[in-house]
C-alpha positions as CSV (number, residue, x, y, z in Angstrom):
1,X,22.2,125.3,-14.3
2,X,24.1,121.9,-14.2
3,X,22.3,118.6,-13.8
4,X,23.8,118.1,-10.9
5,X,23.0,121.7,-9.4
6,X,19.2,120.6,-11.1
7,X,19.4,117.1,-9.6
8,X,20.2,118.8,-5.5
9,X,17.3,121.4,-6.5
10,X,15.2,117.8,-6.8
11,X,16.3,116.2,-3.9
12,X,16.2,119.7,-1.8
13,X,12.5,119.8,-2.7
14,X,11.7,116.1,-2.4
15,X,13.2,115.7,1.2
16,X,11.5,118.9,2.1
17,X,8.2,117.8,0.7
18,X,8.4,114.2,2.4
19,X,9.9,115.6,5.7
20,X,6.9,118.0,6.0
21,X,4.7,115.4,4.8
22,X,5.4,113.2,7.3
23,X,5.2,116.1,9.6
24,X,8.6,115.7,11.1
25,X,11.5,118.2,12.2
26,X,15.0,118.4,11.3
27,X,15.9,117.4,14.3
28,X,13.8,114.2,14.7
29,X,14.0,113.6,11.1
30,X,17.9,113.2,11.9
31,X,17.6,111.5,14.7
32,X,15.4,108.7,13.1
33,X,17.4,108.4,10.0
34,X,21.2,109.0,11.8
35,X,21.7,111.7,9.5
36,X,22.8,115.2,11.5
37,X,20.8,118.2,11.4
38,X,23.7,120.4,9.8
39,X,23.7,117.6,7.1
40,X,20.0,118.6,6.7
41,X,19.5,121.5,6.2
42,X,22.2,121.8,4.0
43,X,20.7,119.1,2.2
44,X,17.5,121.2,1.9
45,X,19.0,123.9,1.1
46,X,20.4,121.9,-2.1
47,X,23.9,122.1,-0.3
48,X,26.3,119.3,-0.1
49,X,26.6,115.5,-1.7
50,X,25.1,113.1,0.3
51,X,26.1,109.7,-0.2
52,X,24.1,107.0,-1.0
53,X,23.8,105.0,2.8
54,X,22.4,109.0,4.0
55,X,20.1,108.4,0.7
56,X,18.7,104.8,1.6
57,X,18.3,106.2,5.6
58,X,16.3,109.3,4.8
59,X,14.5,107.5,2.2
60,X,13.5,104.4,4.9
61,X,12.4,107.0,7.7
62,X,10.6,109.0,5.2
63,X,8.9,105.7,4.4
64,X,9.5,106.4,0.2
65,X,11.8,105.3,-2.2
66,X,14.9,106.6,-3.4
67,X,14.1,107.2,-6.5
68,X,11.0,109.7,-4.9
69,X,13.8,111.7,-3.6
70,X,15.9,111.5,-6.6
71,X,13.0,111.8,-9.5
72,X,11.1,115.0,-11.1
73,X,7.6,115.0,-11.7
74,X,6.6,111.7,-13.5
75,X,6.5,112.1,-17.2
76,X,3.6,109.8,-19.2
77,X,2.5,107.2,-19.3
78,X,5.6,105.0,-20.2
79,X,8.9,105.3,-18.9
80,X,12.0,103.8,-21.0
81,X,15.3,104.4,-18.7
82,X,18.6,103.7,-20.5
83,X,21.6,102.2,-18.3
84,X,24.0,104.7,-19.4
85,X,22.0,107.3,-18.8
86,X,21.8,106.4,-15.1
87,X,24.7,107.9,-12.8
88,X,26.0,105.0,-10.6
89,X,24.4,105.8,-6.7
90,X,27.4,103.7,-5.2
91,X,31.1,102.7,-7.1
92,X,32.9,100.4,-5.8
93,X,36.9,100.5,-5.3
94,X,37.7,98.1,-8.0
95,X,35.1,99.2,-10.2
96,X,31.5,97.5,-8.8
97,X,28.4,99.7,-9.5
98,X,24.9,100.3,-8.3
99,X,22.3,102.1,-10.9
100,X,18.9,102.8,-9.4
101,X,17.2,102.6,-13.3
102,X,13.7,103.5,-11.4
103,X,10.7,103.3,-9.1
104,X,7.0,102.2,-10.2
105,X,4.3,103.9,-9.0
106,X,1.4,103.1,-6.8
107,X,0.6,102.5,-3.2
108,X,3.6,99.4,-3.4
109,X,6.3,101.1,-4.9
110,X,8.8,98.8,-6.6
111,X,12.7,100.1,-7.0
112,X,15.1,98.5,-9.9
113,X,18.3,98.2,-9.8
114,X,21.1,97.3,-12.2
115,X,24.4,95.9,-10.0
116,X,27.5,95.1,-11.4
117,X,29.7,93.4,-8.6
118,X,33.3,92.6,-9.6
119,X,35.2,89.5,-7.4
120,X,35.2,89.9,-3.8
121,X,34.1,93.4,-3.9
122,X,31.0,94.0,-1.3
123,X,28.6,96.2,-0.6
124,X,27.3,96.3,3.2
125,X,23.6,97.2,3.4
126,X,21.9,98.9,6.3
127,X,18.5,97.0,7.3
128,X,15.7,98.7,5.6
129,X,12.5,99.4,7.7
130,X,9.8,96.3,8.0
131,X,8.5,95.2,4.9
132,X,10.8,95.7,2.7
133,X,11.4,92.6,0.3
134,X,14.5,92.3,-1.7
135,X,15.4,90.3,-4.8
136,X,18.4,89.5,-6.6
137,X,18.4,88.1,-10.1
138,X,22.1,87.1,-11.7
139,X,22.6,87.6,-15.3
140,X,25.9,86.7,-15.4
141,X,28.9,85.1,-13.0
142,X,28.2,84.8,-9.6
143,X,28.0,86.4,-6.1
144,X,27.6,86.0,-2.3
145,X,24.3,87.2,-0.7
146,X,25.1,87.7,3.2
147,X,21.8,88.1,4.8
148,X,22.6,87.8,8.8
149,X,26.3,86.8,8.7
150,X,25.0,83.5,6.6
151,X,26.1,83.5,3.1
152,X,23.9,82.1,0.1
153,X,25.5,81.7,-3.3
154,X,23.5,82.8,-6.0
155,X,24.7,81.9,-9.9
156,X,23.7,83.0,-13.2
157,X,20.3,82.0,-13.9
158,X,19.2,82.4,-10.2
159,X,16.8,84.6,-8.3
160,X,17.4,84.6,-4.3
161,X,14.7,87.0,-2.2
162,X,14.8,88.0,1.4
163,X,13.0,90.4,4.0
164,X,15.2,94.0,3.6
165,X,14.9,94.3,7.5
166,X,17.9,92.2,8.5
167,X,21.8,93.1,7.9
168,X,22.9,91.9,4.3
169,X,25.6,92.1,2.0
170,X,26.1,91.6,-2.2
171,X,29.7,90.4,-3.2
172,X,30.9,89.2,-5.9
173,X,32.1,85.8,-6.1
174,X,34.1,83.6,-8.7
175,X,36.8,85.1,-11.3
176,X,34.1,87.2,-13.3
177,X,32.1,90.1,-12.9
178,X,28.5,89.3,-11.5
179,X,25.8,91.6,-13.3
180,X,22.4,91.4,-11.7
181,X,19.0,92.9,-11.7
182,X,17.6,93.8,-8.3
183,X,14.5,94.4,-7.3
184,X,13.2,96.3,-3.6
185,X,9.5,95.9,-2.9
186,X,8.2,99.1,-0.5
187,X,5.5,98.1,1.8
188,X,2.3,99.9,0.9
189,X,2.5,103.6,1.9
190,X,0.3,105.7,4.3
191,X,-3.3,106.1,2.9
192,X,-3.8,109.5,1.6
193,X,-6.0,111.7,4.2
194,X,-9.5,112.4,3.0
């Protein structure tokens, strides 16, 4: 089997698993997350290549993180994730990147991501669901964050952080590539039932 045949086998399982979790239908489960019920069940059926927007929806309405659609069962106690070992979850035209290295666990999951945003190149985000907290931390050169239509420069050296729930944008800005370290705090989940 191919990792990428293994890796739909994954998500298949994991969307399943959190669907039925939730105790939703394909059908509401797509209306909630905008995602249509053919894309579903082909989706379950570890069919297709959903994009990463269909990804961040499912994962919002499902009320987990990417990653816990993406990610196998946990493996020790300490996890060591390698950039380059990390497919890119969106490319840009003119090269820009988004890695999703991983996830923390607990009852207030924590994703991190490694961006690489080259000049003027800009990725729209979707407002997540309420109480999601995002932070950006340049490494190097500089980008626009676009929270609401109003843009905030951030440089090297910075850390900007913002409610997720609200329309926002990363571009890059200046003549170099921006790298940065981002960081999405999940509200607490669901207590397990007893």
């Amino acid at each position: 089997m191919t990792e990428t045949a293994a890796a739909l086998r994954t998500l298949a399982h994991n969307v399943r698993a959190a669907r039925t979790r939730a105790g939703l239908s394909l059908d509401e489960l797509g209306r909630r997350a905008q995602v249509s019920k053919g894309a579903l069940v082909g989706l379950e059926k570890a069919q297709g290549n959903p994009n990463f927007a269909t990804l961040v929806r499912l994962a919002d309405t499902l009320g987990v993180s990417v990653s816990a659609l993406l990610e196998g069962s946990p493996e020790g106690r300490v996890r060591i994730v390698s950039a380059d070992s990390v497919a890119p979850l969106w490319t840009g035209r003119q090269g820009s990147e988004a890695r999703l290295m991983l996830t923390t666990s607990g009852p207030a999951p924590v994703e991190v991501w490694r961006w690489r945003l080259e000049p003027d190149e800009e990725y729209p985000s979707h407002p997540h669901q309420a109480g999601v907290v995002e932070t950006v931390s340049v490494t190097a050169g500089r980008m626009t964050l676009v929270i609401d239509g109003l843009e905030h420069p951030v440089a090297a050296g910075q850390t900007a952080t913002f409610d997720g729930d609200a329309p926002h944008a990363y571009r890059g800005a200046g003549a170099e590539t921006c790298h940065l370290i981002m960081t999405v705090h999940l509200p607490p989940g669901p207590a397990p039932a007893s």
